[in-house]
N, C-alpha and C positions, 0 to 999 in steps of 0.2 A: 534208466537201464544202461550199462556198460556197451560198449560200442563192440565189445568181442563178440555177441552174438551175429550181427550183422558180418563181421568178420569172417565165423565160420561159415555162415551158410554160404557165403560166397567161395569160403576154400572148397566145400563140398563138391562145387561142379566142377572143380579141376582135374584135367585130365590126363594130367602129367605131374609128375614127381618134381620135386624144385631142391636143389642145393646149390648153397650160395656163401661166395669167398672159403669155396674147399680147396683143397691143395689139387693143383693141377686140373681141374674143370675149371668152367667159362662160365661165369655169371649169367642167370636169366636170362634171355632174351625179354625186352617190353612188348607183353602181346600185341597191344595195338600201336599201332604209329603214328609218332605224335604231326600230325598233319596242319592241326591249330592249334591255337592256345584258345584256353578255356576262357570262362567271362566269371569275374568272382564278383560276390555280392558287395552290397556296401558294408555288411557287418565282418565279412571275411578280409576286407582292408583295412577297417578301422581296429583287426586285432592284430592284422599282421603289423600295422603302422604301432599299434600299444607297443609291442617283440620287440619291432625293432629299435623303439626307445629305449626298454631295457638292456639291448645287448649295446646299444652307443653308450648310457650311461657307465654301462660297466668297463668298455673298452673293449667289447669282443668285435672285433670287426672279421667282413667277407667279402667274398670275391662275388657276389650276386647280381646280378642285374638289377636297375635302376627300378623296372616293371615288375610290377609285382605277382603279372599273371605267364610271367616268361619262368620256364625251368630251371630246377638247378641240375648243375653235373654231381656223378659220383665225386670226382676231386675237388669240389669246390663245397662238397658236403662234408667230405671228409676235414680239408683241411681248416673246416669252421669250427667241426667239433675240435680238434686238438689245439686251435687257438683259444677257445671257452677254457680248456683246460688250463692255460697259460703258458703252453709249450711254446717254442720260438724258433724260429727259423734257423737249419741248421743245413750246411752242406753234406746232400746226402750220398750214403753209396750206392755201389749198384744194386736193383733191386730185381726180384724175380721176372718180374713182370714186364713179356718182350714187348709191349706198348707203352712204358712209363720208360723213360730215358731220368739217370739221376740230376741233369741239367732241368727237368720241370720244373716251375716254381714251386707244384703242389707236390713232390718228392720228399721233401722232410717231413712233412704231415702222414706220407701211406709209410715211411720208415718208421714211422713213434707207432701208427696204428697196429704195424705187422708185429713190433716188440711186444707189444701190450696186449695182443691176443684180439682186440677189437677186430680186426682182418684175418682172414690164412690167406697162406700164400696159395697161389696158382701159376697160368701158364698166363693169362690174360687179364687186364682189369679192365680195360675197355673207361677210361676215365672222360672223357665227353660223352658219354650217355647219360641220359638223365637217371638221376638216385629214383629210387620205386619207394614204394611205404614200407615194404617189407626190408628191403634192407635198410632201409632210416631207422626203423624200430631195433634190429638187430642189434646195429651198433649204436646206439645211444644206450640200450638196456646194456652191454656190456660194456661200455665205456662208464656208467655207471657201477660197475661193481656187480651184480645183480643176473650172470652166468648163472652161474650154480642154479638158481632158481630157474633161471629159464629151460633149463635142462630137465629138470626134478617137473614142470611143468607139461613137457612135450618136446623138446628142442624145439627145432627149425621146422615152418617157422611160428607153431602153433605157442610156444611158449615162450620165443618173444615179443609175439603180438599181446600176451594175455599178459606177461610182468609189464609191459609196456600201458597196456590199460590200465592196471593198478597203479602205476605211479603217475598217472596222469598225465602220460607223454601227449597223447591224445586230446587231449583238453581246447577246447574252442576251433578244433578242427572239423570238416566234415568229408572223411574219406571213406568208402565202402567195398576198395578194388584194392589190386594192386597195381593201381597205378602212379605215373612218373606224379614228383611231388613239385609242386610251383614254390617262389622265392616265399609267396606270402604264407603257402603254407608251411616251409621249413625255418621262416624266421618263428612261426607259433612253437615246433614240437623242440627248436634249439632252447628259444624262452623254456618252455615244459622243463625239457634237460636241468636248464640251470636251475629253479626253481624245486626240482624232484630231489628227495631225499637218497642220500649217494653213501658206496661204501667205496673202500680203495681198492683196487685191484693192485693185487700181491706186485707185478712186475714194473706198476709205476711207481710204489714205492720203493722196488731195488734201483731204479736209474734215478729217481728222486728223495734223497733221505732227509729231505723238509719235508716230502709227503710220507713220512714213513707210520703215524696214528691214522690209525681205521677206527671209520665209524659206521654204527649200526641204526642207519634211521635219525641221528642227530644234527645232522648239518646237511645245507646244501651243496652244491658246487660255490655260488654266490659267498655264504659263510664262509667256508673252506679256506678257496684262492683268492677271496677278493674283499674279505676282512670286511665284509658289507654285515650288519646286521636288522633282524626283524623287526618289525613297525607296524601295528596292529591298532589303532585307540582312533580318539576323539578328539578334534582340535577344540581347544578352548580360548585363544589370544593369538592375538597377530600385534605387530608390531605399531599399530594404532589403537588399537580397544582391546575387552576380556569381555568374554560372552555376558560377563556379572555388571562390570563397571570399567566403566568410560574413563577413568582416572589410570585403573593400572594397563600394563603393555607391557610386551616382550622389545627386548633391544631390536635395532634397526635392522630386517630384514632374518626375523626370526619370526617361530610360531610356537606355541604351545601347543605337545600333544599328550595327551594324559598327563604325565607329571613332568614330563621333562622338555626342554628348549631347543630348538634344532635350527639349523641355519636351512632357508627355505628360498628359492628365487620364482617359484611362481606364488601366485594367488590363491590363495583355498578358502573358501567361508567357511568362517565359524560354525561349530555343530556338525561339520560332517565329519565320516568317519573314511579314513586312508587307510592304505595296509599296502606297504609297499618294505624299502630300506632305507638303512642311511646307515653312515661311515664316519667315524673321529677321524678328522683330518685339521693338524695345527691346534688341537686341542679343544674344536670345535666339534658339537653333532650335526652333520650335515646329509640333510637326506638328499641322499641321490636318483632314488626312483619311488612312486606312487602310483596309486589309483583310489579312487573316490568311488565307496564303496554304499555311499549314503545314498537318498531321494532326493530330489530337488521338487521344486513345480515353482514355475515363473507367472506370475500374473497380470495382465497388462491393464490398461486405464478401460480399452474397450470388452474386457472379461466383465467389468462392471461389479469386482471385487466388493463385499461391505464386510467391516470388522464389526462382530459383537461377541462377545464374553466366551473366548473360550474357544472363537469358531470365527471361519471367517466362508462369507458365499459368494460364488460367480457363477458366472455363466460360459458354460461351452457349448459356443454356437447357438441353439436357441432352449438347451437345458441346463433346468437350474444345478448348482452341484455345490456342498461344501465342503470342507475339510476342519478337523479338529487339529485343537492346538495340546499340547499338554496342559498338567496343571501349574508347572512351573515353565513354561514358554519364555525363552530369551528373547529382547527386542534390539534389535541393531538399527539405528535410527541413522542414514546419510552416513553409515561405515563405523559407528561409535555405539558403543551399547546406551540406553537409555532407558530410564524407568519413569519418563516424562512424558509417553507418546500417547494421543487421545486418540478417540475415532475422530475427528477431524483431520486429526495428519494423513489415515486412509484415502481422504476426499481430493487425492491428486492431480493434478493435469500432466504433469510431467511427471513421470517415475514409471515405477513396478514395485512391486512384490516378490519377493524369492525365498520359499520356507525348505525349510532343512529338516529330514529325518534321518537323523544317524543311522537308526538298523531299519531303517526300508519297512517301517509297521504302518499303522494308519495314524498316526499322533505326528507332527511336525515340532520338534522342540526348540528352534530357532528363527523368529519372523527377520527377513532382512528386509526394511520399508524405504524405497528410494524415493523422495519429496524434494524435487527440484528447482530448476529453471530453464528456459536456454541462452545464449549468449552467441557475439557477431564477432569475431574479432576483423572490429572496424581498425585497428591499429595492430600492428606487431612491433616492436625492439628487440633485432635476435640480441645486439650486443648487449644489452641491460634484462634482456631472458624475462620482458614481460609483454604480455599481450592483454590489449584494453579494448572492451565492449564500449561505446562514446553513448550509446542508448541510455538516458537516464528514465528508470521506473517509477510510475507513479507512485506517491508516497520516500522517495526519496531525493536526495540533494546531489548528490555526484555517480559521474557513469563507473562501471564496475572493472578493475585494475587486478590480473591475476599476476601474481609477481612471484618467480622461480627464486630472486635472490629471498623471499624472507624466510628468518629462523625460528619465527611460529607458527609458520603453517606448513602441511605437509600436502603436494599434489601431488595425485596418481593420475596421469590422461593416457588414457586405452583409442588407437585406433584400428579397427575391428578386430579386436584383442591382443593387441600387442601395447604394450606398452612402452611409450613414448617419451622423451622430455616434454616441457611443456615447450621451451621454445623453437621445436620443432612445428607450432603451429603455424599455417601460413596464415597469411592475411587474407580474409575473406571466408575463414573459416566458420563454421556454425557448429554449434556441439551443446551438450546438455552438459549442465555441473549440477551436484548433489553439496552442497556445505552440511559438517557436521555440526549439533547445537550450540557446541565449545569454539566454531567457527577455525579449528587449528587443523582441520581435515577436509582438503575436496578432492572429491573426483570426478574428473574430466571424463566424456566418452563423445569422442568425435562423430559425427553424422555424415553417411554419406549416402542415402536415399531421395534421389531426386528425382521429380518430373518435369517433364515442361505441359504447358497449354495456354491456355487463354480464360482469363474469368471471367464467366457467364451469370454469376447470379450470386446473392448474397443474403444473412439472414445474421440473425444476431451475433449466434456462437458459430457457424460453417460459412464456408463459401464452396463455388462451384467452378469446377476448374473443367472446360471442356462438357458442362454437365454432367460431371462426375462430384458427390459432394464430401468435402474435406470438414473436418473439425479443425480448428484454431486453437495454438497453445496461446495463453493470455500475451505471452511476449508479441506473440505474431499478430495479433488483435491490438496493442498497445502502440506499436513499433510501425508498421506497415498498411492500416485499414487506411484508402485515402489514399493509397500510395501505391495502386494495385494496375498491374499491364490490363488491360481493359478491351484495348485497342489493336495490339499486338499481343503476341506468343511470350510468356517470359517464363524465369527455370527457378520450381518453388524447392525449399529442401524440406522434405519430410522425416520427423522425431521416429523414435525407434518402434513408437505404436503406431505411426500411419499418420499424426496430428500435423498439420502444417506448421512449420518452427519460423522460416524466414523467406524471404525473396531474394533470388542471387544475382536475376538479370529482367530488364522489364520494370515500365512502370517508372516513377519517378523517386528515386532513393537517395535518399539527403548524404552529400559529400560530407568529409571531416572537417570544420572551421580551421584556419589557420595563416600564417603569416608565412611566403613565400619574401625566403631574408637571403637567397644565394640562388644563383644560376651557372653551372660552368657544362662545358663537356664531357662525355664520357669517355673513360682511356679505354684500351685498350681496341677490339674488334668492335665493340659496342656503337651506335650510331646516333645512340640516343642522347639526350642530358641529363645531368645529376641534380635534382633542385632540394634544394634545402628550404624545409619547411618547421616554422615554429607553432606546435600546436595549441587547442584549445583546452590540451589537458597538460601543458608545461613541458614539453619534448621536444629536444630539436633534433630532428632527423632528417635522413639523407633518404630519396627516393630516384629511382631509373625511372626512364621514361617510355614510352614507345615511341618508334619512329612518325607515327604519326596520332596526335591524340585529337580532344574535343576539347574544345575552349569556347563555354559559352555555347550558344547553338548551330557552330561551324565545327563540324563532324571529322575534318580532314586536315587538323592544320601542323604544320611540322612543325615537331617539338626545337627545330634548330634555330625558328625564329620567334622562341618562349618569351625572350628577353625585351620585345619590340613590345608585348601588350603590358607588360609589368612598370611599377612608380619609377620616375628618376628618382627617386632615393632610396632605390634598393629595399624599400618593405611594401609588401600590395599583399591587403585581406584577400583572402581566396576562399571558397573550398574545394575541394578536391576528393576525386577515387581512387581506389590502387584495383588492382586485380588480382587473382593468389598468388602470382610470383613479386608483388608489393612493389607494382612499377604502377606509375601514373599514367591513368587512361583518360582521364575528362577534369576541369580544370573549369571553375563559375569565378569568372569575375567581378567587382562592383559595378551597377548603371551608371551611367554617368549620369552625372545628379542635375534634379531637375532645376524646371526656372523659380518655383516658388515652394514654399514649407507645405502649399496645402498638398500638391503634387507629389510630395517625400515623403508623404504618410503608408505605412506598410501595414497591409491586410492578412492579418494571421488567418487561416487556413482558405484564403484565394488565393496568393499568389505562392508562387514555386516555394516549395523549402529550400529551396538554393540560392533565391533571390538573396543580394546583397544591394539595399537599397540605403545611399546618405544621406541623412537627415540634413536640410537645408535649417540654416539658424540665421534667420534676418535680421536686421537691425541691429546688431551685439557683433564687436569684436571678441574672441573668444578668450582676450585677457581679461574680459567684464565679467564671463560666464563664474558664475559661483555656486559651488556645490557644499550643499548644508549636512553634512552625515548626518546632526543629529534627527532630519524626516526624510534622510535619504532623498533630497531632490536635486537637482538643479536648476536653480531659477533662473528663465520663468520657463524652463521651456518643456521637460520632461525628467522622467525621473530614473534610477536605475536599483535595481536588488542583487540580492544573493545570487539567482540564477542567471544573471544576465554575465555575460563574457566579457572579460575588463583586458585589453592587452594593453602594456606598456612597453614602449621602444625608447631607449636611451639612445639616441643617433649622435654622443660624445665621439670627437675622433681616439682611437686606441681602445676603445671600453671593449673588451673579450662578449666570445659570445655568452659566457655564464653568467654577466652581468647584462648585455645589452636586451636579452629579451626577459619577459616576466610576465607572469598572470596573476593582476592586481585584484583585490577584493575591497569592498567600501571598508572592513574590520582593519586592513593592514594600513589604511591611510590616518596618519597619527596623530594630525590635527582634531581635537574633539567637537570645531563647531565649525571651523568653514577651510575648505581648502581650492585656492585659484588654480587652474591649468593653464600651461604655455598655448598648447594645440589641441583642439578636441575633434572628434571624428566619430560623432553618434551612427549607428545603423540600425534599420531596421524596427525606429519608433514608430510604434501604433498610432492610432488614435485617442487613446488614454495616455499617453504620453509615455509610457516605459519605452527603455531602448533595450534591445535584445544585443545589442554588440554595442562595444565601446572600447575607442584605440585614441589613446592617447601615443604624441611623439613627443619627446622633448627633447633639449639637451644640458638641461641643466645634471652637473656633477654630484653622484650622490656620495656622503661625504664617509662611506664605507669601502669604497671603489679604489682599487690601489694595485701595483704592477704584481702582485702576487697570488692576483686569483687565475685559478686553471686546476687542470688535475693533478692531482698531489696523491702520492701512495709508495707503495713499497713495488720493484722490483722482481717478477718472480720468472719470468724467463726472458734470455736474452739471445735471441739468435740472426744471424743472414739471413736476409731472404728481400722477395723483390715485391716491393711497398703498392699501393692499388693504380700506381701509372706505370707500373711494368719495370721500374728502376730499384738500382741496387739499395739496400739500402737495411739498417739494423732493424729488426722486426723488437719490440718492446712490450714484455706485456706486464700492467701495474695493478694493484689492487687497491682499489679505492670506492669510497661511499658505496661500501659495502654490497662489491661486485666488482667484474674483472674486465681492464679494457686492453685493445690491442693497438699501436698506436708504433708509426714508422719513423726514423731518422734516417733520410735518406742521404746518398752521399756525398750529395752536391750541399749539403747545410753545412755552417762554417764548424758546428760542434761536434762533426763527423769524425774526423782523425782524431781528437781527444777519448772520445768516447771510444776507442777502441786501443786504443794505446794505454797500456797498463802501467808505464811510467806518467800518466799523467793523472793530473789533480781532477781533471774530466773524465778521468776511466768511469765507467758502465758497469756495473755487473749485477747480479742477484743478490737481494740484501739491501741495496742501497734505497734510501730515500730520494723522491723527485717531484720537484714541481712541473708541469709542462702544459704547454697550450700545442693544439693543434688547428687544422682549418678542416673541410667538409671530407677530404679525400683520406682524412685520419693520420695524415702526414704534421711531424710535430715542427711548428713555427720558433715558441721558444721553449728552453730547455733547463732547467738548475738541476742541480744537486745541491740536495740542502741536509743530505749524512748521506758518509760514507760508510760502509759496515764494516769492512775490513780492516781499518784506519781509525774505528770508532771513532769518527772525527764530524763535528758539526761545521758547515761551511763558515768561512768566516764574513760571507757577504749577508749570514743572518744577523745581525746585530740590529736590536732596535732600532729604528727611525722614525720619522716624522712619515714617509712613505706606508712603511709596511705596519707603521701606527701597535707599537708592543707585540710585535711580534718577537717569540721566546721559544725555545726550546730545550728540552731537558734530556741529556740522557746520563741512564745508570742502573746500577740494581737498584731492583723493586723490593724494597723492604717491606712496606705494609700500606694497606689501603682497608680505610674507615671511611666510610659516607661518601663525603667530597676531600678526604684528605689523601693525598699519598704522601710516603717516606720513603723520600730516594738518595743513595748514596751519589753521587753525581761525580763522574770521572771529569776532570779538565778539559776545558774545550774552549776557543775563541770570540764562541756566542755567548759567554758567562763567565761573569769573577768569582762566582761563588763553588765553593769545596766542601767536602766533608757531605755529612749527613743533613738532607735538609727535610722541611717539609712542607710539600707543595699543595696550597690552598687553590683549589682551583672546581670551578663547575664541570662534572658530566659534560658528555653530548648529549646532544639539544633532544634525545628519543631514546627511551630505553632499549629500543629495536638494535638500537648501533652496534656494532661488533669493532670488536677489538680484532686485530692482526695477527696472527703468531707463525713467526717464522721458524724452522725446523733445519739445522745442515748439518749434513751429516754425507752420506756417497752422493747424495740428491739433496738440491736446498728444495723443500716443503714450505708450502704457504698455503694456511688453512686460515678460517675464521671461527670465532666464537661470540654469543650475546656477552655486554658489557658486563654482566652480571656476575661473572666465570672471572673477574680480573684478581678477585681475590684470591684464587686459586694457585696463582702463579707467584704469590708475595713471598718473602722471606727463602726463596730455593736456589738463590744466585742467578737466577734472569735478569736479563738486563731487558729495559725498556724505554723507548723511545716516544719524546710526549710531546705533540705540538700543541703550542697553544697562541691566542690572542686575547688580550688582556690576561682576565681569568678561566676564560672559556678555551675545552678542551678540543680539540676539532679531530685529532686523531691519538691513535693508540699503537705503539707497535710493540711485540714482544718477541724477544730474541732467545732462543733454544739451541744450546748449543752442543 
């Protein structure tokens, strides 16, 4: 029922005559006075918030209050509507009205109004009083065109309020007075306006002759002025899947909606159905506003969801209930369509359920089934953008590595629905991941439901926390049983159904393995130190400290005298915590080792998981010790596997860190029947003899090791700035092993004034090729140029040697490339006698993953990457390309776009 009858019967008890913006009378009085402001529901914000999405996306902006339950004024009403129309601020004259001065801001808005017939004039407008309904409906209905009728209707104000209801001005409002109108309700009936089908009024078209076509019921205002068009359908692809197959997808950050392709920046499921706009802009379709017009119903692990044919049943609360699916029901399996899914994939511990019905009937045509995991991120690298779980899962061999650089997988991570980078994750974080079955799709959703307590009690699958009882995801059961605060208070994180996922604080939680290979200060205000640590998953990284951490079972000890418990030779097994800002809070040493072998025996699940205990080896100098790869032992004393941790330290003087540390494996050692160790340093051997950790040191030279290993890449921004100890110094950022590092020359290094001096053979810029090494503070120690781009010139200190052992490089067009061959015409250069067209025999890099370089200059030099795969792409086009190698092996790629 139309909201005009409420209307009337409300005019009915008036007791006075109303005329309103007549020539020369005074506007209404507002009978009652507004004394407070009203208290609006939640559904009357969440539409005034929908409004005022729509009028930002379109660009209509207002002078409103922040509060959505604070009034608007006449002029702040006014001058919204003539901004929706796309009128623009204009110096106005004098106007009738002896309370509007033409110095108002809202002056040019009651000028366009009074032309336009929307207002008459009078002696008063009284513009800080709040706008009523009845004049909102006035002028929106003739600002719309739509006089005449209102006339032919009743006039004032019985036949504005009634065109007013038929076009829907009214719509998600709930007014039954004439009373003053709030922000939230006048962002709804502006939304209404723009949306409501509009004719022109005669006098806008004489001051406007771009508005000079009328229309009858065909466009909106939105169509009209703002070149937006309608959008009614059904999504069927997103830019990772099609509701059919897994295989096809819409381009990056596009959706399919009925037939056509629209550029989209939020998230929509599959199956549902939108009805909003969108605009060709740059030759793109690009929806600018929506609403999801579809059903949803989410189901969680404790709903007790079971899939069978057709149907799927839970429980709400303690009634059974099910819902039908169609007969042709889509399945989106971890964000990827899938026609693989059993009832078993229903039987989740981590996930949900979210079905989708496009038109709101009782059939759901879309099942989207989330079948998880969760994960810790015990490690972060913002600079290399991956974050690594160190927890390894029963049933498999290595901890789990989400890595933002790769080119076949794509991550989405939502924290409480926004979306994030990945390497916006801190350390310490907890979160569920979904992988799709193609493994080229995850998504991330951060966790942040916590409790604290104390556990009281325990049972297979739950435990009790405060006597309160909790269910256990298989991680949390896997990862943490055994390792639970017991004794004290500790802070658990609960999954998005309530399930226990991890432990954050409390209880005894196994540090990260690693090699602490650097100790210095930290610069700037910071009080703490910088220690660099080589880990158990091949990372060398840099961590802060706090001013005062845990070392072992002394609670208190300051980080400034780190350096006094650590080896004279600079590497001591550790492991180690961080906290979420990825500074180092507790720090487990090795025992000092006992007096005999039997005493050095290590008791897997009594003693600490933090214990570091050295296996004493009697009798045996440990240049005697021999290890047989082919039964994997070493005699006589214990043996070691796959899973066990192999560190090697090359403690050569000069060896870079990219050569000094390494994480060995029995596979990589290349002797096939027996291989002797300098120094061995078992930890951690049972009583069956395996060793859980093993650190060898040596210094013998390995005979690949040579003054040119460091980072090597392309150039892509070169600017000033002050380096991480607060000095001046060239900020460098290069692209290399496919990902982007930041790395300083500061000004005190001798290669400083070359590098900036553009007369010199050491100029700097974008484009150029570089090797370099740096130390912990990311400050570069040494420096080459080995191409310069501008100069197309290969250095001439690359010339093969006995040192740099065939090292070669090539540059020129890329004529063609088959398998492992390129055809490159080769410009003259100091590194090489050879000319003309040649053709270079040489191996790939060592991973299909690897990406080629491609540099772009043009107003802005560009550097982007691509998989190796793409190289062919660029053959024969007059690209020049740049090709480092050694021997035959290709180590980098770069391509020049000119």
């Amino acid at each position: 029922m139309k909201k005009i009858i409420s209307v009337f019967l409300a005019l009915m008890i008036l007791i006075f005559s109303v005329t309103v913006f007549a020539e020369n009378q005074v506007s209404e009085d507002v009978t009652e006075e507004v004394n407070s402001l009203p208290v609006l529901s939640d559904e009357e914000i969440e539409n005034a918030n929908t409004s005022k999405k729509l009028l930002d996306a379109a660009g209509i902006t207002t002078s409103f209050s922040a509060l959505h339950n604070e009034y608007v004024t006449r002029a702040q009403f006014i001058e919204a509507v003539m901004k929706a129309f796309c009128f623009s601020e204009f110096e106005s004259p004098e106007l009738c009205f002896y309370d509007v001065s033409k110095d108002d801001s809202f002056a040019w808005a009651l000028s366009y109004a009074l032309d336009f017939g929307i207002i008459s004039e009078g002696t008063h407008f009284r513009p800080n009083d709040p706008i009523t309904y009845y004049e909102a409906c006035k002028i929106i209905t003739v600002a719309l065109g739509y006089e005449p009728e209102c006339n032919r209707k009743g006039g004032w104000p019985f036949g504005y309020l009634y065109v007013a209801d038929e076009l829907d001005i009214l719509l998600n409002t709930d007014i039954h007075s004439n009373e003053p109108l709030t922000v939230g309700t006048c962002y709804q009936m502006i939304r209404n306006m723009a949306e409501a089908d509009m004719r022109m009024i005669d006098s806008i078209a004489v001051k406007n002759p771009d508005y000079v076509v009328s229309y009858e019921g065909s466009k909106n205002l939105l169509e009209r002025f703002y070149n937006w068009n309608r959008i009614d359908d059904i999504v069927y692809a997103n830019d990772r899947t099609h509701m059919r197959s897994s295989s096809s997808y819409e381009s990056d950050g596009f959706i399919k909606v009925g037939d056509s392709s629209y550029l989209c920046d939020e998230n929509i499921l599959i199956g549902s159905r939108i009805k909003g706009y969108w605009q060709e802009i740059e030759g793109q379709k690009v929806i600018t506003f929506f609403e999801i017009k579809s059903k949803t119903l989410t189901l969680h692990r404790s709903d007790e969801p079971v899939f069978e044919k057709n149907k799927i049943t839970y429980y709400d609360g303690k009634k059974e209930k099910s819902v039908k699916l169609s007969d042709t029901y889509a399945t989106i399996y971890n964000g990827k369509a899938s026609l693989n899914v059993t009832k078993e994939d229903y039987d989740f511990e981590v996930g949900k359920i979210v079905l989708v019905s496009s038109d709101a009937d009782s059939e759901y045509e879309v099942v989207y089934l989330y079948n998880g995991d969760i994960a810790y991120a015990d490690v972060v690298d913002a600079i290399n953008k991956t974050v690594i779980d160190t927890f390894i899962r029963p049933g498999e061999t290595r901890s789990k590595v989400f890595d933002e650089n790769s080119n076949d997988i794509i991550y989405n991570v939502f924290s409480d629905g926004e979306k994030i980078p990945l390497s916006s994750i801190a350390g310490g974080s907890v979160f569920e991941f979904y992988e799709s079955e193609d493994g080229k799709y995850v998504e991330i959703n951060l966790l942040n439901n916590q409790i604290k307590g104390t556990v009281t009690g325990t049972s297979d699958k739950t435990i009790y926390i405060d006597d309160v009882e909790y269910e256990c995801t298989p991680y949390f059961r896997n990862r943490f049983i055994g390792k639970l605060p017991t004794k004290e208070a500790g802070t658990f994180m609960l999954t998005n159904d309530g399930s226990l996922a991890a432990v954050l604080s409390g209880g005894s939680t196994e540090g990260t393995l690693a090699l602490i290979v650097g100790v210095k200060p930290s610069v700037g205000v910071d009080s703490g130190m910088m220690v660099q640590v080589f880990t158990e998953h091949g990372l060398l990284l840099v961590h802060k400290t706090k001013d005062k951490i845990r070392i072992n079972d002394d609670m208190q000890i300051s980080s400034q005298n780190l350096s006094s418990y650590l080896s004279e030779d600079g590497v001591t097994l550790v492991r180690y915590s961080v906290n979420a800002d990825n500074e180092i809070t507790s720090i487990w040493l090795p025992e000092e080792e006992a007096d005999n072998q039997k005493d050095s025996i290590y008791r897997p699940g009594v003693d600490n998981s933090n214990t570091l205990r050295p296996y004493v080896i009697e009798g045996l100098n440990p240049d005697d010790t021999v290890y047989y790869k082919i039964f994997g032992v070493f005699v006589p004393h214990f043996t070691i596997d796959s899973d066990s941790t192999v560190f090697i330290v090359n403690l050569t003087e000069g060896v870079s860190d990219e050569d000094k540390y390494s994480i060995g494996s029995t596979d990589s050692w290349k002797n096939d029947s027996q291989h002797t160790f300098s120094t061995l340093h078992p930890y951690n051997v049972s009583s069956s003899g395996r060793a859980d950790i093993f650190l060898m040191k040596t210094e013998t030279i390995d005979e690949y090791i040579d003054n040119e290993r460091g980072t090597g890449g392309i150039i892509y921004d070169i600017t000033h700035a002050l380096d991480n100890k607060g000095e001046k110094a060239l900020k460098i950022s290069i692209c290399s092993d496919n990902s982007y590092h930041t790395l300083y020359l500061s000004e005190s290094h001798k290669d400083y004034a070359k590098a900036i001096n553009p007369n010199s053979d050491g100029y700097l810029e974008m484009g150029d090729f570089v090797m370099c090494k740096a130390d912990m503070y990311s400050n570069i120690t040494t420096i080459r140029k080995d191409f310069d781009y501008s100069k197309s010139d290969i250095s001439d200190s690359l010339e093969a040697t006995d040192d740099n052992r065939a090292l070669v490089y090539y540059y020129g067009e890329l004529l063609s490339v088959e398998n492992e061959s390129f055809s490159i015409s080769l410009i003259d250069s100091s590194s090489t006698t050879k000319t003309g067209n040649i053709a270079l025999m040489a191996q790939y890099m060592e991973a299909s993953s690897e990406n080629i370089w491609i540099l772009e200059k043009g107003k802005k030099v560009k550097v982007k990457s691509q998989q190796l795969r793409a190289l062919k792409t660029f053959a024969d086009q007059g690209y020049k390309v740049f090709i480092r190698c050694r021997y035959s092996d290709i180590s980098e790629i770069c391509i020049y776009v000119s």
